[in-house]
C-alpha positions in Angstrom: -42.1 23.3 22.5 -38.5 22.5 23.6 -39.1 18.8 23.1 -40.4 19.3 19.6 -37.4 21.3 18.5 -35.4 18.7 20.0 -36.4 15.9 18.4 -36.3 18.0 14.8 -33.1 18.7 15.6 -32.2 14.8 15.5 -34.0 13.7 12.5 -32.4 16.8 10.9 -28.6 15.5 11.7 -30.6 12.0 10.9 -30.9 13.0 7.1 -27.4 14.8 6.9 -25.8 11.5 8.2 -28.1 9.5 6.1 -27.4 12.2 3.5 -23.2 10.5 3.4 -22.7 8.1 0.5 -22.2 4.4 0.6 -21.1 3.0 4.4 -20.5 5.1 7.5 -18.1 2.5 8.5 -16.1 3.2 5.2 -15.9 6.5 6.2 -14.7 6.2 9.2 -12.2 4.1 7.7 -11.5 6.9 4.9 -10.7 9.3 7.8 -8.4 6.7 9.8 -6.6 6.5 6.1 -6.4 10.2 5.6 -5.0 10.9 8.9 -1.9 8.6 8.2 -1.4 9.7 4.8 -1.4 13.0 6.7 1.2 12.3 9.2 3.0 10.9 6.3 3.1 14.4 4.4 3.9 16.2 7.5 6.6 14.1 8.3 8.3 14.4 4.6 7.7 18.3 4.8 9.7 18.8 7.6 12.7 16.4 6.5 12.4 17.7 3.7 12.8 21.3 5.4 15.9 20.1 7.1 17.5 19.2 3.9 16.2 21.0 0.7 19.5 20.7 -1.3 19.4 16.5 -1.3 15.7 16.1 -1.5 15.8 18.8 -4.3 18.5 16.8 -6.1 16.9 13.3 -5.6 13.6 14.6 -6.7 15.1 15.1 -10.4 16.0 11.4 -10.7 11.9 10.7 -10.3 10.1 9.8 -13.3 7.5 12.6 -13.6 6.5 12.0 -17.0 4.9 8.4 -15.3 4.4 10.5 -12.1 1.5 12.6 -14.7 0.6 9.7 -16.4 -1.1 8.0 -13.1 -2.6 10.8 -12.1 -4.4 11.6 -15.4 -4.9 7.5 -14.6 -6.6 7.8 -11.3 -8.6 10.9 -12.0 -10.1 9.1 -15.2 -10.5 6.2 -13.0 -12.6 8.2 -10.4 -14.4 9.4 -13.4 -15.5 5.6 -14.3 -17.0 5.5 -10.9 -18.7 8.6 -10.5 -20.6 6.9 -14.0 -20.7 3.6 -12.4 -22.4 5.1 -9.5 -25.1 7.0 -11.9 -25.6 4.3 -13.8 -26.8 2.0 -10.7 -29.1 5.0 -9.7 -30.7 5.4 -13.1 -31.0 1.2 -12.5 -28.9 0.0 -15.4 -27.1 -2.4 -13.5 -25.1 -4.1 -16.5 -23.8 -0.6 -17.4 -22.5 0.0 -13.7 -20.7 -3.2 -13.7 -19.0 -2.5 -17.1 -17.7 1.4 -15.6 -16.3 -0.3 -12.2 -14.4 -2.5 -14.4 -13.2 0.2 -16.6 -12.0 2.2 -13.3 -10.5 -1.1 -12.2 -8.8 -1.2 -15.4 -7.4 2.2 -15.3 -6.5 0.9 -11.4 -3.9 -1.9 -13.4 -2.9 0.8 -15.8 -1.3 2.6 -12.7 -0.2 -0.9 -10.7 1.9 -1.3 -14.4 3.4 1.9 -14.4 4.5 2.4 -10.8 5.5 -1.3 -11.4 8.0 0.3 -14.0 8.8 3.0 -11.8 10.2 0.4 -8.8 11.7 -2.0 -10.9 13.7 1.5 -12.3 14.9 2.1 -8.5 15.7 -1.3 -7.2 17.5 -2.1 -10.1 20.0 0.7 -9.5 20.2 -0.9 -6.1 18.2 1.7 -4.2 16.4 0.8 -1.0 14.4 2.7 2.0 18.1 2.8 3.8 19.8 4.5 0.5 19.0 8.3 2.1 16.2 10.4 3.2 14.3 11.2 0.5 14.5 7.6 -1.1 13.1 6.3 2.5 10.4 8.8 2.0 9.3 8.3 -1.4 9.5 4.5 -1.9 7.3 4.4 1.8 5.0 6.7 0.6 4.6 5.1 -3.1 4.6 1.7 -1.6 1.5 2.9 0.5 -0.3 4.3 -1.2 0.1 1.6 -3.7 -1.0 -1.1 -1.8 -4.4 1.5 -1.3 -4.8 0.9 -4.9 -4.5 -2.3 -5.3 -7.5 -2.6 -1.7 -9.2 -0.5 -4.0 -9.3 -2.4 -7.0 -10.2 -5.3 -5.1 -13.3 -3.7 -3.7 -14.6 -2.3 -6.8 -13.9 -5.8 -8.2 -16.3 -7.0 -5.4 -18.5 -4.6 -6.2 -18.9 -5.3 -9.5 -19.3 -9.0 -9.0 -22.5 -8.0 -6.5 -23.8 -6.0 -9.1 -23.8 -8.6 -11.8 -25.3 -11.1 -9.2 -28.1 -8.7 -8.8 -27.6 -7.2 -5.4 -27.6 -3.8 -6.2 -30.7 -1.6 -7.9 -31.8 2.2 -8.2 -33.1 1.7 -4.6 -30.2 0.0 -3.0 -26.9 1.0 -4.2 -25.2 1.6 -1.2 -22.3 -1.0 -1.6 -21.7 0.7 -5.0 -21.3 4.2 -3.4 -19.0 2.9 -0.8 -16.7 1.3 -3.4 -16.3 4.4 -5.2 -15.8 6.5 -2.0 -12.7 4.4 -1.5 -11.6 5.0 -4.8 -11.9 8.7 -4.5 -9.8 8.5 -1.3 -7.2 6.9 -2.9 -7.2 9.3 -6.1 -7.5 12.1 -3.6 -3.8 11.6 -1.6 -2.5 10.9 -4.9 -3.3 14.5 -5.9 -1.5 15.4 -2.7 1.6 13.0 -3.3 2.4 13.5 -6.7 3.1 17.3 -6.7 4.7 17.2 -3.4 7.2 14.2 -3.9 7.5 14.8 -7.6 7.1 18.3 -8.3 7.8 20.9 -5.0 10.8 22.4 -5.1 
């Protein structure tokens, strides 16, 4: 009897691993991610906390108006792949393709504007060495920048496997770990935007 309820109990954590969309690896990977981007935020609270009044006054020369723009960006992005991901599952493969390019588009939409935003800061001559809260937000944008960018270049991969016929209602993985990525990196956006930009 033991040994029966035993070996339930692993094909029951079988199917709620099984049960994770796209790539274990990837998530893995998506943790590893988090966890910096955690430290990150920790680290810019408590500087932060040890100097309200500058970080406070910096803050206000942000562009928040862009700041909002990316993050109605990235959350319509995120949208596209939830569709993309539907659409391989219902097995319209062309259709999936064409929403993983939409959410790639809406990835360039934000590259552009935060583009905007650095050529705005280096062109009054501010650096990662100008003070504190400079250091923290052109690391942390830069980051989580470059995440984008990763991201758009796996959804661009995964829309190239889709059109090549790799992916169908039955295997779909790859698209699901594409757009697990993507929610990642719309996810710490969520966090950065209102903490760097907005938190007083």
């Amino acid at each position: 009897m033991k040994t029966t309820d035993f070996t339930h109990l692993g094909a029951s954590e079988h199917r709620r691993l099984a049960s994770l969309p796209g790539d274990l690896a990837m998530w893995i990977f998506i943790l590893a991610e988090l966890l910096v981007f955690a430290i990150f935020f920790t680290s810019y609270a408590f500087a932060r906390s040890g100097n309200v009044a500058l970080f406070n006054h910096y803050q206000q020369t942000l562009n928040r108006d862009i700041g909002a723009a990316n993050t109605l960006i990235l959350l319509t992005g995120s949208l596209f792949v939830v569709l993309a991901v539907q659409a391989i599952k219902a097995g319209k493969v062309s259709l999936c393709r064409n929403w993983l390019l939409a959410s790639i588009g809406s990835g360039a939409l934000f590259v552009i504007l935060k583009g905007i935003e650095f050529a705005d800061k280096f062109g009054q001559g501010i650096s990662l060495s100008t003070n504190t809260f400079y250091m923290f937000y052109l690391s942390l944008t830069f980051f989580h920048f470059m995440h984008v960018i990763l991201g758009m270049i796996i959804l661009a991969a995964v829309a190239w496997k889709a059109q090549a016929g790799d992916y169908s209602a039955a295997e779909h993985t790859g698209v699901e770990t594409g757009a697990s990525y993507w929610h990642m990196v719309d996810l710490v956006w969520i966090v950065l935007f209102p903490l760097v930009y907005v938190i007083r």
